[in-house]
C-alpha positions as a printed Julia matrix, in Angstrom:
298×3 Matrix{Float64}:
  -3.4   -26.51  -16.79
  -6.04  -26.43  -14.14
  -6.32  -23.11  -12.87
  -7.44  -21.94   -8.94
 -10.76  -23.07   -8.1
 -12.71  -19.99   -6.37
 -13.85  -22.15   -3.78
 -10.96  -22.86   -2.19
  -9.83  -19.31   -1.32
 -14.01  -18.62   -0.3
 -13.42  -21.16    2.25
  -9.65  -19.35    3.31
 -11.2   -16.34    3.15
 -14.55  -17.67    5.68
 -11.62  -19.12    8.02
  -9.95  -15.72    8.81
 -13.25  -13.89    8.7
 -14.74  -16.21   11.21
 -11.56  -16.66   13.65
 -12.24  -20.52   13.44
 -12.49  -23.68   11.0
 -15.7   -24.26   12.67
 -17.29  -20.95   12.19
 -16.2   -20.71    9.22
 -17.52  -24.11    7.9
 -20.51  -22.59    9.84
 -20.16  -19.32    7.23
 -20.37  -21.34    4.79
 -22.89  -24.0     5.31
 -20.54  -26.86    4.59
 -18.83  -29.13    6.98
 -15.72  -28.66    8.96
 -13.99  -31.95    7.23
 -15.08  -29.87    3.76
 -13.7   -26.35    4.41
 -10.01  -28.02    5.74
  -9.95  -30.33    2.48
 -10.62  -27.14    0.32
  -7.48  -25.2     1.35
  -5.54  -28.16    1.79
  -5.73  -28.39   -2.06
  -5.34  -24.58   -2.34
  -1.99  -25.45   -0.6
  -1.81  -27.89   -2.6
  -2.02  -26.68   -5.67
  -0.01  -23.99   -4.59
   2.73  -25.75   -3.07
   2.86  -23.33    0.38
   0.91  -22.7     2.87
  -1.77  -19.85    3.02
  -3.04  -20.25    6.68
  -1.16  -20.12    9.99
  -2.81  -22.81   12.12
  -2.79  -20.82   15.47
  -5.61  -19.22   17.31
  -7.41  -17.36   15.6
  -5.94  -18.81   12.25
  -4.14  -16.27   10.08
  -3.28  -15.54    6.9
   0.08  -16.64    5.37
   2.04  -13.67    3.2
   0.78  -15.56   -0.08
  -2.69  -16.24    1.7
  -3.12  -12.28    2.31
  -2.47  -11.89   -1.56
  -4.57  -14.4    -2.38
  -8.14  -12.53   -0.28
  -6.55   -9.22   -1.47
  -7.25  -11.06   -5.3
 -10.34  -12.67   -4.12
 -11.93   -8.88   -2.88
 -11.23   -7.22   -6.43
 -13.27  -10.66   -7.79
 -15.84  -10.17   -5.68
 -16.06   -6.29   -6.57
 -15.75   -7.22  -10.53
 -18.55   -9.43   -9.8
 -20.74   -7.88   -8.34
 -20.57   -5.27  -10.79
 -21.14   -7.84  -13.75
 -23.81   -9.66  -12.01
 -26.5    -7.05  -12.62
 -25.49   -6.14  -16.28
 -25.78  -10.22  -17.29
 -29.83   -9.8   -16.12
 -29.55  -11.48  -12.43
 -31.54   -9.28   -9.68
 -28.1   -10.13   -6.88
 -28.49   -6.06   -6.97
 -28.18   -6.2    -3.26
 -25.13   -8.04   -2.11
 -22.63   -5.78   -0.55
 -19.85   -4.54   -2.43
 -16.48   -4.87    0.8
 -13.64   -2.41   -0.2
 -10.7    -2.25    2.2
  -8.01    0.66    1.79
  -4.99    1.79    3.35
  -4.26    5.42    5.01
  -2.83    7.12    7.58
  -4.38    8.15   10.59
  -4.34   12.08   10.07
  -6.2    11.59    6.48
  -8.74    9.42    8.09
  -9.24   12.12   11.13
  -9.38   14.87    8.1
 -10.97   14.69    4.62
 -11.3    11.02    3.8
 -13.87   10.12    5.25
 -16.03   12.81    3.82
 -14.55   12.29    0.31
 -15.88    8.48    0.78
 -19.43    9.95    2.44
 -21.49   10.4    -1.0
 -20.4     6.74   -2.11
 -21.35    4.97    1.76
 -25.12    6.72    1.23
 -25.62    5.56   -2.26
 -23.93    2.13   -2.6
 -24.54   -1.06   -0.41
 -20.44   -1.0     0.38
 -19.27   -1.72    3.6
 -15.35    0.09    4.24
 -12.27   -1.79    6.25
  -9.93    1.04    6.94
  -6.65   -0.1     7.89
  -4.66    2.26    9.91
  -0.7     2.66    9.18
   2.44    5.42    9.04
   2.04    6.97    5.48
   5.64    5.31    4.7
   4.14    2.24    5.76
   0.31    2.11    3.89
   1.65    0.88    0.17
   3.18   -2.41    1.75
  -0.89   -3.8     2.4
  -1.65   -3.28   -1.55
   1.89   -5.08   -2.31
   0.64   -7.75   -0.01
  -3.1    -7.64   -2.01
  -4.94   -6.89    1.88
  -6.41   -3.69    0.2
  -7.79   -2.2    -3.26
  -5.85    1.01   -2.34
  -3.33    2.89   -0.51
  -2.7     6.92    0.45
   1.19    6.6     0.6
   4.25    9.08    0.5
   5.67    7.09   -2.34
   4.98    8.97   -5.53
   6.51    5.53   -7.39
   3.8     3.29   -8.66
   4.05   -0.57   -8.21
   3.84   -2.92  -10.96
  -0.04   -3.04  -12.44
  -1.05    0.68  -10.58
  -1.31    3.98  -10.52
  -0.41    6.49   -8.0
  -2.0    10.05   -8.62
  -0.44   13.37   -6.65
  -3.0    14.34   -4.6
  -1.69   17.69   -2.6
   0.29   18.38    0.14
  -0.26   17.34    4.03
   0.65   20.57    6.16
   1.33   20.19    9.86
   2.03   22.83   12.53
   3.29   22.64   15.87
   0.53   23.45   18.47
  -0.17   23.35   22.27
  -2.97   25.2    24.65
  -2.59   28.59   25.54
  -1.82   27.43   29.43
   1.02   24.9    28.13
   2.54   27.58   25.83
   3.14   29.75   28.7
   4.46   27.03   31.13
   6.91   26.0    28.47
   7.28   28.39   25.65
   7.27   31.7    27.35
  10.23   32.76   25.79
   9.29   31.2    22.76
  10.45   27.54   20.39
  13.78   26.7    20.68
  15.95   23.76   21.83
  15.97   23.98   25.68
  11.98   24.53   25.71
  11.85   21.62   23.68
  13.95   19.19   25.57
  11.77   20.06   28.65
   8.08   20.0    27.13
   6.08   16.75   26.77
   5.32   16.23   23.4
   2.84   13.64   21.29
   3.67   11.61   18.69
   2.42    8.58   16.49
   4.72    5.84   17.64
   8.01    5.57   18.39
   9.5     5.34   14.31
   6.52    8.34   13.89
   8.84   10.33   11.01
   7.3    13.82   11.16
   8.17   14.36   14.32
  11.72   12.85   14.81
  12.75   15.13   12.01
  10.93   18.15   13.49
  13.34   17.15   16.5
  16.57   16.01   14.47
  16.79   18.43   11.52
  15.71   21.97   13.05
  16.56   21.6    16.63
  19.3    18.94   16.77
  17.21   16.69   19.92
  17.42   13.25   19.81
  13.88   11.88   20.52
  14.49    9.42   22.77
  15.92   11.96   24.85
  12.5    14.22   25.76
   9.07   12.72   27.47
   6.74   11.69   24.49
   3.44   10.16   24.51
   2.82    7.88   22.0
  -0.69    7.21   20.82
  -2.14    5.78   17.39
  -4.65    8.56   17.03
  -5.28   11.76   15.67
  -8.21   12.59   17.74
  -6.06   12.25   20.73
  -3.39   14.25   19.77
  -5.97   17.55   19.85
  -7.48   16.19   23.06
  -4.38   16.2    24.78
  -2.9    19.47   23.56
  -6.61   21.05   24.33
  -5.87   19.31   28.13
  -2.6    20.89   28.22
  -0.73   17.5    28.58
   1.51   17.76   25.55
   2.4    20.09   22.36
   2.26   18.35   18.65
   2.13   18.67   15.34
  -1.0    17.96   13.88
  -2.37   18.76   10.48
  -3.24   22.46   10.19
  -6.73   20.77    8.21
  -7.54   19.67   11.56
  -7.76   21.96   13.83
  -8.63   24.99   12.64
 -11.97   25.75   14.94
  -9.33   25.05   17.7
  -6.78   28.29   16.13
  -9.69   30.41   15.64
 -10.7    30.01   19.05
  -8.06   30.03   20.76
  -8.37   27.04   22.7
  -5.02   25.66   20.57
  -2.17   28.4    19.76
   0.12   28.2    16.56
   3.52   27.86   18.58
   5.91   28.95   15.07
   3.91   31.01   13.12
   4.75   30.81    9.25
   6.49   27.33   10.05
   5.09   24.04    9.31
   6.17   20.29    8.45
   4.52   18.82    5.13
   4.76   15.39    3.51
   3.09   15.11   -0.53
   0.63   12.18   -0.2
   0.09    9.85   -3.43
  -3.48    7.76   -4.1
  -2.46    3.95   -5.3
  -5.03    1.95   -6.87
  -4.62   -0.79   -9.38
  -5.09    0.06  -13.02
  -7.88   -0.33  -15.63
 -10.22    0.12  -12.39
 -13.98    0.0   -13.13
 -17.49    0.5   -11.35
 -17.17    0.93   -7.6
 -13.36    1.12   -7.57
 -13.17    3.93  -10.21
 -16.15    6.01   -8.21
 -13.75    5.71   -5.26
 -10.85    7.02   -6.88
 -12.43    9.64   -8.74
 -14.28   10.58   -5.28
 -11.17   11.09   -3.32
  -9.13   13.07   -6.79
 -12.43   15.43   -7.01
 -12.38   16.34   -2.85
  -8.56   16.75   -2.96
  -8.1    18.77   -5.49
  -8.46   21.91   -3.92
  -8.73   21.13   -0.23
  -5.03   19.85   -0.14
  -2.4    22.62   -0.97
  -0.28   21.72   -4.36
């Protein structure tokens, strides 16, 4: 049985990369005719589609599984490559991984910081809800996932890494206007908060569960940012809950007040990665284990 020719999912993967067939074929160095025959007989041989022919082209679900495949390839490769003799020493290793925003504002970048300066790797971070990271490595878009679900898929692991703590904060100035006589169900119905999104689940069960307040019911700004959040609780726009990791300069200054002493939200966060990982992807892993381990409270 013939098996899947490499080229044909080098030429999907130039397509989406490029935005075009053109650039792509461009990418390449082939001709436009030669990088729409190649996936035709990846859809071929597939029997599906892997491309959405709209502008820019995307991928289909199988199509995202398929570059998610082709990236670990390229990774094994280039970590064979060097070992067989060849002097390809150079060629950048591309690793993309799944988080949330809050462990991307806090300690993963700097977990990842000793592996950017000594490796030729260039990092996609893709940005989702913790509940919502471990559906890109189902789909194969990324080599690994932070993730609330302590279950591992089929083929990986998922390793406890420690506890995400979050307290509820505001300026000293907002914390007066609203919380003079301190937290509690009318102050909260009437102060602005921030939030993730509208689904964001720390918050509606900060809301639900301890103060019975539907969110939908209170003013909420919703931004896709964990930088912002401080910003606008420093500005005195909003209160929020924010990872205790992240502001701490902020509490010792006072320019950010804890509004519920000895109270905070948590959520456990779990590292996926596929198994029987080598090279790169086990320096990775073993990079973000080793700067959790006693950072993140157990």
């Amino acid at each position: 049985m013939r098996g899947l020719d490499y080229r044909w999912i080098e030429a999907l993967e130039a397509v989406v990369k490029a935005g075009s067939f053109e650039r792509g074929a461009q990418t390449l160095h082939v001709s436009q005719s030669a990088i729409s025959q190649r996936i035709k007989q990846l859809e071929k041989f597939l029997a599906q589609p892997v491309l959405i022919r709209e502008q820019p082209p995307k991928p289909t679900l199988i199509g995202q599984k398929l570059l998610g495949f082709y990236q670990r390839v390229q990774l094994l490769e280039t970590e064979l490559i060097p070992e067989l003799g060849s002097h390809n020493q150079d060629k950048i290793q591309r690793v993309s991984i799944a988080t949330n925003a809050d462990s991307l504002a806090t300690w993963l970048l700097p977990a990842l910081a000793p592996i950017m300066k000594s490796h030729r790797v260039e990092f996609n971070f893709a940005v989702f809800p913790e509940a919502r990271t471990l559906h890109k490595l189902k789909n194969g878009e990324v080599v690994g996932a932070l993730s609330v679900e302590p279950k591992a898929m089929a083929g990986c692991e998922a390793q406890y890494l420690g506890r995400m703590d979050y307290v509820c904060v505001a300026s000293p100035e907002f914390a007066k206007r609203y919380f003079a006589n301190g937290v509690n169900r009318q102050a909260l119905q009437n102060a602005p908060a921030v939030s993730l999104d509208h689904y964001d689940p720390l918050h509606r069960d900060f809301l639900t569960q301890h103060f019975n307040i539907e969110p939908e019911s209170i003013a909420h700004h919703h931004v896709a940012s964990s930088e912002a959040f401080v910003n606008l609780a420093l500005m005195g726009c909003a209160y929020c809950l924010i990872p205790k990791l992240q502001i701490e300069a902020e509490l010792t200054s006072g320019q950010l007040m804890d509004l519920m002493p000895g109270f905070f939200m948590s959520f456990e966060i779990y590292w996926h990665h596929w198994q029987l990982e080598t090279g790169l992807l086990r320096s990775i892993s073993e990079a973000i284990i080793a700067h959790t381990q006693d950072l993140l409270p157990k």
